[in-house]
PDB file of N, CA, C and O in Angstrom:
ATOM      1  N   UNK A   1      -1.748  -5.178 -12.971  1.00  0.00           N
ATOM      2  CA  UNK A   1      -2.233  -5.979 -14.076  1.00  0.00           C
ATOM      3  C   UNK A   1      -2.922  -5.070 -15.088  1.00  0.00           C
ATOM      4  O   UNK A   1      -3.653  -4.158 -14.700  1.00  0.00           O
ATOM      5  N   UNK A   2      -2.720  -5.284 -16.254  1.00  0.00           N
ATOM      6  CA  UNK A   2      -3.033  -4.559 -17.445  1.00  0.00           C
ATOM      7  C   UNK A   2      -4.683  -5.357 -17.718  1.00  0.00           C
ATOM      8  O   UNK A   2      -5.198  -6.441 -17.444  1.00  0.00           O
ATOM      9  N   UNK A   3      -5.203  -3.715 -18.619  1.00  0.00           N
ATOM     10  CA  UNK A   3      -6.370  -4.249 -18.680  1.00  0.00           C
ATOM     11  C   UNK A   3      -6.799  -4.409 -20.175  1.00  0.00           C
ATOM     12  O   UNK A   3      -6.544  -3.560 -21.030  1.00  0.00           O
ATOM     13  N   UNK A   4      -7.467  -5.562 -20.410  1.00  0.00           N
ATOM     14  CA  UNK A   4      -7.207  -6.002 -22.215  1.00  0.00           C
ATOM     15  C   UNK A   4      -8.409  -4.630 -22.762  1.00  0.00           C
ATOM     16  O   UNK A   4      -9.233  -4.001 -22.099  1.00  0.00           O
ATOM     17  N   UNK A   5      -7.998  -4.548 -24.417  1.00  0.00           N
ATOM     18  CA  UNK A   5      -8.801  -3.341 -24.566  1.00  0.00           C
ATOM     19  C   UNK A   5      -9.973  -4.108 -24.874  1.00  0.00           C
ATOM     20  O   UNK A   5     -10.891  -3.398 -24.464  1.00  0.00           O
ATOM     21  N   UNK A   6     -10.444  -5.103 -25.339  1.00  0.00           N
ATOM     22  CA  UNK A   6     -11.712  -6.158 -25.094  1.00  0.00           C
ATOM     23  C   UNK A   6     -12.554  -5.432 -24.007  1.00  0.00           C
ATOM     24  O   UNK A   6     -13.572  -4.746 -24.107  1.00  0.00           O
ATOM     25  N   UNK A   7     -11.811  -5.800 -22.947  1.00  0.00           N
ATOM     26  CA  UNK A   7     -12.747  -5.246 -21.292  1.00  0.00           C
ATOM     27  C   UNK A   7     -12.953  -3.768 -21.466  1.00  0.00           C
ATOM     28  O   UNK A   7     -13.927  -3.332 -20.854  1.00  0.00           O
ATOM     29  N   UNK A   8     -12.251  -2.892 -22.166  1.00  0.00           N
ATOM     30  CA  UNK A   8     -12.302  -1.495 -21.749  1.00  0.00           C
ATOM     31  C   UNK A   8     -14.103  -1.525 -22.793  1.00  0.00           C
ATOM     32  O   UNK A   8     -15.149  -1.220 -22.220  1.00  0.00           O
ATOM     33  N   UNK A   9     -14.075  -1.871 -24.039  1.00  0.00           N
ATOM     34  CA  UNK A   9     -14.645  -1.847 -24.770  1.00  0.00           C
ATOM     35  C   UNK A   9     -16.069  -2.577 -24.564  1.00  0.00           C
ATOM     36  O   UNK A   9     -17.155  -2.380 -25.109  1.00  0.00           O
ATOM     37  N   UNK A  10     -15.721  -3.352 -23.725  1.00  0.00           N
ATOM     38  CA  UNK A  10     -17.410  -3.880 -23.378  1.00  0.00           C
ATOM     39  C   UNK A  10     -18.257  -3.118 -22.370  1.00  0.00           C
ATOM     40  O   UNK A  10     -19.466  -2.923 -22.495  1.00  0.00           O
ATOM     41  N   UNK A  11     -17.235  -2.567 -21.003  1.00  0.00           N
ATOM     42  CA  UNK A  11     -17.833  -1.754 -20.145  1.00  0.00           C
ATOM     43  C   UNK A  11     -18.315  -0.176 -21.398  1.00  0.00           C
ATOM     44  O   UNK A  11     -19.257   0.586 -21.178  1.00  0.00           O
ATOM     45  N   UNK A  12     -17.725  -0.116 -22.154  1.00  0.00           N
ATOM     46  CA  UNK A  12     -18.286   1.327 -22.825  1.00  0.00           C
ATOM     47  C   UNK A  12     -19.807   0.748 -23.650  1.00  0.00           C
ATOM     48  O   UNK A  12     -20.853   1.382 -23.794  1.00  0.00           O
ATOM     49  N   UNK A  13     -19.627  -0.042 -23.904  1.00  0.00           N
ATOM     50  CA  UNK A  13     -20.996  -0.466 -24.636  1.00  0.00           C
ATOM     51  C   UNK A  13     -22.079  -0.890 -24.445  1.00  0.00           C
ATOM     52  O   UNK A  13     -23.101  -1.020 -25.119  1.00  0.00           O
ATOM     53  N   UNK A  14     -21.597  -1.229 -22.866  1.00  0.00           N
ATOM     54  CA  UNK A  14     -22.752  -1.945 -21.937  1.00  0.00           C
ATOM     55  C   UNK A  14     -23.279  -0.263 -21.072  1.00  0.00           C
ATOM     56  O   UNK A  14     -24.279  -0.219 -20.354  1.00  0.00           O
ATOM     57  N   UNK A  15     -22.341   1.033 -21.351  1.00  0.00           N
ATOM     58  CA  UNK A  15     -22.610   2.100 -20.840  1.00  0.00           C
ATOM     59  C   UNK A  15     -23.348   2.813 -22.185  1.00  0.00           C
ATOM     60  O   UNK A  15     -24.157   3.741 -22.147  1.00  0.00           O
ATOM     61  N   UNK A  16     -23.062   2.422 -22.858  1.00  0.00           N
ATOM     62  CA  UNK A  16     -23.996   3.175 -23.961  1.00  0.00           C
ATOM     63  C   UNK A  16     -23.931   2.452 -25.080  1.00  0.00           C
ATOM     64  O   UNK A  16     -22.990   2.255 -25.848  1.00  0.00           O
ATOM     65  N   UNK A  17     -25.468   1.934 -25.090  1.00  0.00           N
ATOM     66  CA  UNK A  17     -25.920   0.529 -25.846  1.00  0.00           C
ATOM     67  C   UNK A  17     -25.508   1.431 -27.377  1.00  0.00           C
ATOM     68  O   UNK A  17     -24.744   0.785 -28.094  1.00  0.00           O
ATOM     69  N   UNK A  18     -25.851   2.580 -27.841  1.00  0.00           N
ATOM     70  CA  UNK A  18     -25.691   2.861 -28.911  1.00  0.00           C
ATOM     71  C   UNK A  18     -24.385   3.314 -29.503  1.00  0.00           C
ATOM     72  O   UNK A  18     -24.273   3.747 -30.650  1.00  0.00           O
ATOM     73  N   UNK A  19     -23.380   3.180 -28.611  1.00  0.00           N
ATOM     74  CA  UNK A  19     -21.862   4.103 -29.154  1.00  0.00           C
ATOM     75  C   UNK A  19     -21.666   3.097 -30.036  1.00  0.00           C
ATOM     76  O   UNK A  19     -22.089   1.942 -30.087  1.00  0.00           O
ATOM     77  N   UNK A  20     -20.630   4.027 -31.029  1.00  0.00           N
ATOM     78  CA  UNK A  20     -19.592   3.404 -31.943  1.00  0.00           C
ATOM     79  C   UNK A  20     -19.115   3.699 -30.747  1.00  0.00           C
ATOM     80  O   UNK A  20     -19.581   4.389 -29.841  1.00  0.00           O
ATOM     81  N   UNK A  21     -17.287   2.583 -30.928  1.00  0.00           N
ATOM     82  CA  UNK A  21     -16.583   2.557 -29.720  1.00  0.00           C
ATOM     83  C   UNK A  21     -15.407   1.964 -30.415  1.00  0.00           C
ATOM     84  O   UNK A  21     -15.451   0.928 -31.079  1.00  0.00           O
ATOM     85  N   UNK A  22     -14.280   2.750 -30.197  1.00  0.00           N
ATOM     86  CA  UNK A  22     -13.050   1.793 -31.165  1.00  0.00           C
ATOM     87  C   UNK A  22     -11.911   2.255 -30.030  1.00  0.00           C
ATOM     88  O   UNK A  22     -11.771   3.439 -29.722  1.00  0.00           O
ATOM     89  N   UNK A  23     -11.196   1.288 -29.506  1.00  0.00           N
ATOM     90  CA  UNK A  23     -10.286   1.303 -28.821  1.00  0.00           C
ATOM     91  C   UNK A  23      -9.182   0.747 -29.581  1.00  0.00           C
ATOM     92  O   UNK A  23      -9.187  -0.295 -30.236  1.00  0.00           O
ATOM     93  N   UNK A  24      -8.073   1.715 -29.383  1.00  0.00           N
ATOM     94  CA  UNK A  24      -6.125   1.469 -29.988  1.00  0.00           C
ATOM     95  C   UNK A  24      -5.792   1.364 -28.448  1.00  0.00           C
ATOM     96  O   UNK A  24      -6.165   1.981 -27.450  1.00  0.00           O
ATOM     97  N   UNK A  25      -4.801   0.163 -28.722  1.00  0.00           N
ATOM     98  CA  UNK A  25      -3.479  -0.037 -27.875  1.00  0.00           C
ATOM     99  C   UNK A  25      -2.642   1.088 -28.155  1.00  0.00           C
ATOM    100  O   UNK A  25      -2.014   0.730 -29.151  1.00  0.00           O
ATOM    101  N   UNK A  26      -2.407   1.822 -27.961  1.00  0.00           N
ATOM    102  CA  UNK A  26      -1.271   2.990 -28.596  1.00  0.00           C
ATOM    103  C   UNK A  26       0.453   2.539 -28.498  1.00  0.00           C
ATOM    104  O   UNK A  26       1.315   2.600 -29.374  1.00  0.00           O
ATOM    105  N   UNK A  27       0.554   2.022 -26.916  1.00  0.00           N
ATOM    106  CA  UNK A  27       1.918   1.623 -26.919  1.00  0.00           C
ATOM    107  C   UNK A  27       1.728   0.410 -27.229  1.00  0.00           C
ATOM    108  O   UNK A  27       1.883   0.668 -28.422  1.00  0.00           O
ATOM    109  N   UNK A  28       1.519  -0.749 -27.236  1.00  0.00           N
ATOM    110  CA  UNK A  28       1.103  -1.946 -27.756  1.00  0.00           C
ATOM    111  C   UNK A  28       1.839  -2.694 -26.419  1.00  0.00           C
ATOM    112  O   UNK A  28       2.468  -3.744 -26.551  1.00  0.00           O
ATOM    113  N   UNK A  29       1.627  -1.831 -24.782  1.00  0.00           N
ATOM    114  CA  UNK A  29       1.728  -2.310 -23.864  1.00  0.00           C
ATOM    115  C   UNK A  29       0.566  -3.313 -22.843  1.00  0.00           C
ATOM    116  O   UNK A  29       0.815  -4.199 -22.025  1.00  0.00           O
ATOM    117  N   UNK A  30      -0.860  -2.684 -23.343  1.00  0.00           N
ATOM    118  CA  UNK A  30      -1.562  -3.150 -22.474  1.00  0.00           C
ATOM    119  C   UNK A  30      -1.852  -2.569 -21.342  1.00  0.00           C
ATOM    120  O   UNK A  30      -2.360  -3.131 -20.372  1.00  0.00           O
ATOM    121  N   UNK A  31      -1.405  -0.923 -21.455  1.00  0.00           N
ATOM    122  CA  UNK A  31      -1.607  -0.391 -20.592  1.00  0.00           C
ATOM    123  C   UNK A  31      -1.597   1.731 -21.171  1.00  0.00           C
ATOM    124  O   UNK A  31      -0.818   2.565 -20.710  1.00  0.00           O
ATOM    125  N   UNK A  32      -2.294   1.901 -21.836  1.00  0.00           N
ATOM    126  CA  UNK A  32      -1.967   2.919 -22.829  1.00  0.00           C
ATOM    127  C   UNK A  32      -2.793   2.472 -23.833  1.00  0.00           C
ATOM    128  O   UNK A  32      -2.549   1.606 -24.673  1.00  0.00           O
ATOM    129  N   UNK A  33      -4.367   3.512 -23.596  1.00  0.00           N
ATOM    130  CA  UNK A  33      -5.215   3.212 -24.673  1.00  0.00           C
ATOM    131  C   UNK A  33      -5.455   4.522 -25.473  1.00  0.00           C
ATOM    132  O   UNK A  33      -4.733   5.503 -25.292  1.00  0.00           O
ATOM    133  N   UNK A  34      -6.111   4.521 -26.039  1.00  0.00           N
ATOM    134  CA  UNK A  34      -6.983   5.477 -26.748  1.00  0.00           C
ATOM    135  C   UNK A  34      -8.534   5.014 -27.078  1.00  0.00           C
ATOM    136  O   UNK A  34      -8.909   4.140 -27.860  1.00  0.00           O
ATOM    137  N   UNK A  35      -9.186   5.744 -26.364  1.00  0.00           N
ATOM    138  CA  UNK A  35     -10.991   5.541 -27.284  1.00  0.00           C
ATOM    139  C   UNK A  35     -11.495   6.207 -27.482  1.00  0.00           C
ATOM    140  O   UNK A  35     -11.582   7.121 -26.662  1.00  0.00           O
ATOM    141  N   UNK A  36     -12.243   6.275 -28.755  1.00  0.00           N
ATOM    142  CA  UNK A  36     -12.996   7.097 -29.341  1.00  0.00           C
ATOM    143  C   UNK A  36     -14.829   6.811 -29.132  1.00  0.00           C
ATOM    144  O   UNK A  36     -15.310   5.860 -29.748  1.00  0.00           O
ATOM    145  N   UNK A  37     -15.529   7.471 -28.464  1.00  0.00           N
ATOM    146  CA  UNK A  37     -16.456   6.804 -27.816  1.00  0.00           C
ATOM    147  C   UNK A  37     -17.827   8.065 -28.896  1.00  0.00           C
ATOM    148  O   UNK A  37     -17.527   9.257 -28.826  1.00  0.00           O
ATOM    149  N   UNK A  38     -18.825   7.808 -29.549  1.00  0.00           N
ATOM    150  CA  UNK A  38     -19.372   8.493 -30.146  1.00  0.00           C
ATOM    151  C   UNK A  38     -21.197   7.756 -29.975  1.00  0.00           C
ATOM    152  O   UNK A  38     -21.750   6.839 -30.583  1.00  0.00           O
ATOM    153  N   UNK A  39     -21.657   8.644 -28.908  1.00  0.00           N
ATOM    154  CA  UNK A  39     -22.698   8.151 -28.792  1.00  0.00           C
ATOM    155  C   UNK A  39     -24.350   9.635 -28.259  1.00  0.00           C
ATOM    156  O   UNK A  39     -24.326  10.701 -27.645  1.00  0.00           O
ATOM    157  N   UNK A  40     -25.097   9.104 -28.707  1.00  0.00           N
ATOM    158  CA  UNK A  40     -26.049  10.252 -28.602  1.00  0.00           C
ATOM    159  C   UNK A  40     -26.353  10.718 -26.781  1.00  0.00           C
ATOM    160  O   UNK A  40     -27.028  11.672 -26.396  1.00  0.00           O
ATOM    161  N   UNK A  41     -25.765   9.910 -26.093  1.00  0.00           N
ATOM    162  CA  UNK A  41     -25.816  10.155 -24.812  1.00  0.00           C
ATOM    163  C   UNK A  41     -25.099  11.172 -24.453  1.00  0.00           C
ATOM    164  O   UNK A  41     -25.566  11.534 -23.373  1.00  0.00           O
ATOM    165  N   UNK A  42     -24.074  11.961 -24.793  1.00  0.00           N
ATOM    166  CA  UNK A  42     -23.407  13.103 -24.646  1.00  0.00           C
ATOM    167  C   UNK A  42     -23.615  13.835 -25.135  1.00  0.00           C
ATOM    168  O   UNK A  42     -22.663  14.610 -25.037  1.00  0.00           O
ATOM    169  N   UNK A  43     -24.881  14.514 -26.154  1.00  0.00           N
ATOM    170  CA  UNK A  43     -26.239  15.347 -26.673  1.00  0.00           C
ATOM    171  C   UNK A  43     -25.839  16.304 -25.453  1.00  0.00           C
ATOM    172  O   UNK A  43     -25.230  15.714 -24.561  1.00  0.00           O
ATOM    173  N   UNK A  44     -26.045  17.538 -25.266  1.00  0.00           N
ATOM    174  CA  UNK A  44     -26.059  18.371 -24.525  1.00  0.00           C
ATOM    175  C   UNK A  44     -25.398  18.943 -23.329  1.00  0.00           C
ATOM    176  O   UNK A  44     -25.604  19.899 -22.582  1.00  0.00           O
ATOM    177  N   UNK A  45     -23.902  17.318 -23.507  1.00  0.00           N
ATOM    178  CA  UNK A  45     -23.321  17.517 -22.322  1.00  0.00           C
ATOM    179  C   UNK A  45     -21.980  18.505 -22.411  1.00  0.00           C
ATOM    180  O   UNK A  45     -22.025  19.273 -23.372  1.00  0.00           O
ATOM    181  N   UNK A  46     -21.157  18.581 -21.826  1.00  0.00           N
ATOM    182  CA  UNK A  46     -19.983  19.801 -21.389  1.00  0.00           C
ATOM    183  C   UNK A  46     -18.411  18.362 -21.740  1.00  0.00           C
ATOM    184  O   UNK A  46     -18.085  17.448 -20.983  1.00  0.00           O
ATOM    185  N   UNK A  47     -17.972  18.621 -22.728  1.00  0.00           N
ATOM    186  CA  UNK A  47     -16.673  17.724 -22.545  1.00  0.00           C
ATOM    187  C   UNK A  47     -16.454  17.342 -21.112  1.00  0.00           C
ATOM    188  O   UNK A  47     -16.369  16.114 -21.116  1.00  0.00           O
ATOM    189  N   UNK A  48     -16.341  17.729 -20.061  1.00  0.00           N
ATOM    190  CA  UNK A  48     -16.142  17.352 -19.143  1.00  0.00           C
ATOM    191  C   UNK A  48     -17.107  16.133 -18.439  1.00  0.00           C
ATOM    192  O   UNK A  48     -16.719  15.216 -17.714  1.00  0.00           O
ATOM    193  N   UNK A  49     -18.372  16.405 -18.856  1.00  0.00           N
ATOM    194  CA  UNK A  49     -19.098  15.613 -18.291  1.00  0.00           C
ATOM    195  C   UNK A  49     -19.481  14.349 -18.971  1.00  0.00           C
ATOM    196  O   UNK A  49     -19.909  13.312 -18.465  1.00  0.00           O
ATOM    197  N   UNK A  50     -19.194  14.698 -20.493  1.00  0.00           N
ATOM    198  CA  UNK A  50     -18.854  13.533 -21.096  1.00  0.00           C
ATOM    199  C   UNK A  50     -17.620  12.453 -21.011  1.00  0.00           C
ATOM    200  O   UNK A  50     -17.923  11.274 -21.193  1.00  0.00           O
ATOM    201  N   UNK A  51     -16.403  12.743 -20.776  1.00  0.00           N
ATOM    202  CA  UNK A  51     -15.212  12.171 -19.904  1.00  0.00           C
ATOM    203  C   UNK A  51     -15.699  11.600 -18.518  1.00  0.00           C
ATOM    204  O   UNK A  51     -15.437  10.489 -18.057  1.00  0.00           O
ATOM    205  N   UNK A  52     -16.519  12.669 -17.910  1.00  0.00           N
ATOM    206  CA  UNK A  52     -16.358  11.829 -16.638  1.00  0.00           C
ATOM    207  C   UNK A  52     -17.657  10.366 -16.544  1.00  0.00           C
ATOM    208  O   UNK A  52     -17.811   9.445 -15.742  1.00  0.00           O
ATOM    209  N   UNK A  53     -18.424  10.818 -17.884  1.00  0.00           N
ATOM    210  CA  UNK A  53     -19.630   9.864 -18.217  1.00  0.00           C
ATOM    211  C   UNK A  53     -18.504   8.218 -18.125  1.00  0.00           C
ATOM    212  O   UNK A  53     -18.564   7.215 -17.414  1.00  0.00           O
ATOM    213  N   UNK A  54     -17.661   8.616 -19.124  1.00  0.00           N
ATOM    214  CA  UNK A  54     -16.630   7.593 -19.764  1.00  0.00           C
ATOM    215  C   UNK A  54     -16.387   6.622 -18.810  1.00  0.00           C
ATOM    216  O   UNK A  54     -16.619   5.416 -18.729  1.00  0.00           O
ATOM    217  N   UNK A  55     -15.541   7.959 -17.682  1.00  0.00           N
ATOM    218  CA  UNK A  55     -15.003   7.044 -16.329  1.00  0.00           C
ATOM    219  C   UNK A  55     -15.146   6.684 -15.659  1.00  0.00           C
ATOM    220  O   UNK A  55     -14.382   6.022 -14.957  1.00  0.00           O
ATOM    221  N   UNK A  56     -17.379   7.213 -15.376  1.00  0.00           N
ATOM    222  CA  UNK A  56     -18.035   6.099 -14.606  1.00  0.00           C
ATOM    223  C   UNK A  56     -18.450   4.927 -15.287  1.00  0.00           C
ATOM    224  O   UNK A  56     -19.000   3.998 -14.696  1.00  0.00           O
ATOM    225  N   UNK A  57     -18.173   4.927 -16.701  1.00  0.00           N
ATOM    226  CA  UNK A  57     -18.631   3.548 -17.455  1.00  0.00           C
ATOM    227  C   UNK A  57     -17.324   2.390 -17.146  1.00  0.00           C
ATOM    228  O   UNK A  57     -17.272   1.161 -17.183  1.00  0.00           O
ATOM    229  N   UNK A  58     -16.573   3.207 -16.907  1.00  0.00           N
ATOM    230  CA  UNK A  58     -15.122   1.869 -16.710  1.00  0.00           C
ATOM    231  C   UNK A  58     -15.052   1.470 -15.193  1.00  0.00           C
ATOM    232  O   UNK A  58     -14.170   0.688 -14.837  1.00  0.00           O
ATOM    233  N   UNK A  59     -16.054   2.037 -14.180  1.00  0.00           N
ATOM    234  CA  UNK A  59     -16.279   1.167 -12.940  1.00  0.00           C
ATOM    235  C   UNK A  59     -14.457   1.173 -12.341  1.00  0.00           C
ATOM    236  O   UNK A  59     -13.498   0.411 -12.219  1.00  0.00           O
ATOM    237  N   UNK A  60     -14.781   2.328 -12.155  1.00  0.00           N
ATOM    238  CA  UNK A  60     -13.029   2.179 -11.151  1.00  0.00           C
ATOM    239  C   UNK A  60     -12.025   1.668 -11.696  1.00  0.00           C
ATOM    240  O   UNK A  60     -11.091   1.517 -10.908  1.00  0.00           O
ATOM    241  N   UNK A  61     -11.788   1.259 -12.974  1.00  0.00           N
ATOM    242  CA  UNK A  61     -10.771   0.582 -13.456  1.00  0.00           C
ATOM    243  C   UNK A  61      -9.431   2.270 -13.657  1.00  0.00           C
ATOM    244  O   UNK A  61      -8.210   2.287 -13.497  1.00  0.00           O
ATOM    245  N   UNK A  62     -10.240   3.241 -13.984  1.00  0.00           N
ATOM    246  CA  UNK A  62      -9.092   4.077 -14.308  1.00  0.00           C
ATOM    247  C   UNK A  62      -8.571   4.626 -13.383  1.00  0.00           C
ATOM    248  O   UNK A  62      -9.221   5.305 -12.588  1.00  0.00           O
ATOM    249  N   UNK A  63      -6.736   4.367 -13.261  1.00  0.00           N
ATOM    250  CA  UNK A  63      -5.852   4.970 -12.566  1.00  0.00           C
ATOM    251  C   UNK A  63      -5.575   3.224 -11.813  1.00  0.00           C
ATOM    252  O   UNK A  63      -4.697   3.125 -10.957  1.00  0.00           O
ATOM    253  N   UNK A  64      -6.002   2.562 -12.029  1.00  0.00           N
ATOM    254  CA  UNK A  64      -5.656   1.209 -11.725  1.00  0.00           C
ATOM    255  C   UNK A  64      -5.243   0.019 -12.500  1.00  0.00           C
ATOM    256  O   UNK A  64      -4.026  -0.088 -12.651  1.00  0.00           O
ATOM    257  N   UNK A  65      -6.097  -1.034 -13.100  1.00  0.00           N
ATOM    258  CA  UNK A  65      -6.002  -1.983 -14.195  1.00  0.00           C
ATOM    259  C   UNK A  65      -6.313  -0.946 -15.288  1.00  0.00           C
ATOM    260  O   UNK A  65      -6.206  -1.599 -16.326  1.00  0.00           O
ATOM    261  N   UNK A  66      -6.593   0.129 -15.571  1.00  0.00           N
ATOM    262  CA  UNK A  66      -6.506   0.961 -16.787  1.00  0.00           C
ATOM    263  C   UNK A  66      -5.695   2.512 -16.367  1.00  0.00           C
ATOM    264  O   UNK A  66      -6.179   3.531 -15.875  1.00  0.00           O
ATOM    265  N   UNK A  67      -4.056   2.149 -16.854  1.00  0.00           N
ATOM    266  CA  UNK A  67      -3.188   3.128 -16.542  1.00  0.00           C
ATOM    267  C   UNK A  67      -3.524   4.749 -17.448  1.00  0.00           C
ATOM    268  O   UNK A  67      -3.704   5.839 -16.906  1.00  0.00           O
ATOM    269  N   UNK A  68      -3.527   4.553 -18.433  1.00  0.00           N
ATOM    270  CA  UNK A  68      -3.881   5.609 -19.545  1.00  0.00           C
ATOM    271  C   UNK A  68      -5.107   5.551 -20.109  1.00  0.00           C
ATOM    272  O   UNK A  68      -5.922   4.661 -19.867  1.00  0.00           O
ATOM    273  N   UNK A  69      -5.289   6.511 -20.896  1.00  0.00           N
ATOM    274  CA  UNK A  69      -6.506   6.513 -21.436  1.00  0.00           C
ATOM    275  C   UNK A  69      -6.943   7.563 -22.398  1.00  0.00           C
ATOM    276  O   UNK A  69      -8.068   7.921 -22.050  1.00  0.00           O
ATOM    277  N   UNK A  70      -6.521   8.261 -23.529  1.00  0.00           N
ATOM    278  CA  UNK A  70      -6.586   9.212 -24.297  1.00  0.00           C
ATOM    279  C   UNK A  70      -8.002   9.320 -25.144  1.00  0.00           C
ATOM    280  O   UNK A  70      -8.256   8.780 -26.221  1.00  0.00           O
ATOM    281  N   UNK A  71      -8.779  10.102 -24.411  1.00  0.00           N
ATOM    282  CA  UNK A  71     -10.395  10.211 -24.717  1.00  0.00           C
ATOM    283  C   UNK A  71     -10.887  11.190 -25.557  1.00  0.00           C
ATOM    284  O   UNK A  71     -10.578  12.380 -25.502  1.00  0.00           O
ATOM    285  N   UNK A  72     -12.055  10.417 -26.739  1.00  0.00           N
ATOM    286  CA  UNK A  72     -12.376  11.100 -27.478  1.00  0.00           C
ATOM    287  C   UNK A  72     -13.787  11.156 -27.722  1.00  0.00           C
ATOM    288  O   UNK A  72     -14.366  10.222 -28.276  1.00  0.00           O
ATOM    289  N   UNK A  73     -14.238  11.950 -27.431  1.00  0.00           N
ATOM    290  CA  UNK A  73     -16.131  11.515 -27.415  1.00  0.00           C
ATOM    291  C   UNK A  73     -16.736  12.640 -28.150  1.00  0.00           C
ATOM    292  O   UNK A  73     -16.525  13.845 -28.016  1.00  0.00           O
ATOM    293  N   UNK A  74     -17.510  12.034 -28.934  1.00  0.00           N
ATOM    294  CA  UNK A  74     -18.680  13.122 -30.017  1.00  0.00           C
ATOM    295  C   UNK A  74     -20.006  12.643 -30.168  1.00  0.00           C
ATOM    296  O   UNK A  74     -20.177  11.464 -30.480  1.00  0.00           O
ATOM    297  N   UNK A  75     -21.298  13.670 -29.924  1.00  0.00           N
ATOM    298  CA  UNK A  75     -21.987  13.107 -30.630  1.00  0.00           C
ATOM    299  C   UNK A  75     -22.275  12.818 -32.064  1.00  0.00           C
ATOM    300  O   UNK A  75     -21.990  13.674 -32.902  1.00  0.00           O
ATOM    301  N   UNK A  76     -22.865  11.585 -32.449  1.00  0.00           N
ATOM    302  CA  UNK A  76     -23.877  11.516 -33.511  1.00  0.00           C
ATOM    303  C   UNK A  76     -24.456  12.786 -34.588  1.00  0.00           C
ATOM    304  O   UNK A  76     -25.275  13.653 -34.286  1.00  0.00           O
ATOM    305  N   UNK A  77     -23.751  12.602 -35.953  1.00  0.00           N
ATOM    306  CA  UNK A  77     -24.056  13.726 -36.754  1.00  0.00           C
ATOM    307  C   UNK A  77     -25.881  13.625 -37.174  1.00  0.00           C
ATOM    308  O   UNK A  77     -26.404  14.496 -37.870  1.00  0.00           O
TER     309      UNK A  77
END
């Protein structure tokens, strides 16, 4: 079961009250996202640890009800 980008987008915001957060359907499958996640919580962190920030905010959904996922995270200018 595909996961709506609604849901992807609330678990990111409820993970970081302050992100901008814009999620694309890319294939317009429902399963193949893209997000751009831009929040001051990744201040000092290592790309990596900001991704994996991401994929504890989506609570196990990725590699399951969230097949893809093309990640983009920055902080705050």
């Amino acid at each position: 079961m595909a996961m709506a980008g609604s849901d992807i987008e609330r678990l990111l915001k409820g993970a970081f009250p302050d992100a901008h957060v814009v999620v694309v359907d890319l294939a317009g499958d429902g399963d193949h996202y893209g997000a751009r996640i831009t929040s001051a919580a990744f201040a000092g962190k290592s790309r990596i640890q900001q991704h994996k920030m991401v994929y504890d905010a989506l609570q196990g959904q990725m590699g399951g009800a969230l097949h893809a996922l093309a990640l983009e995270t920055a902080v705050p200018k």
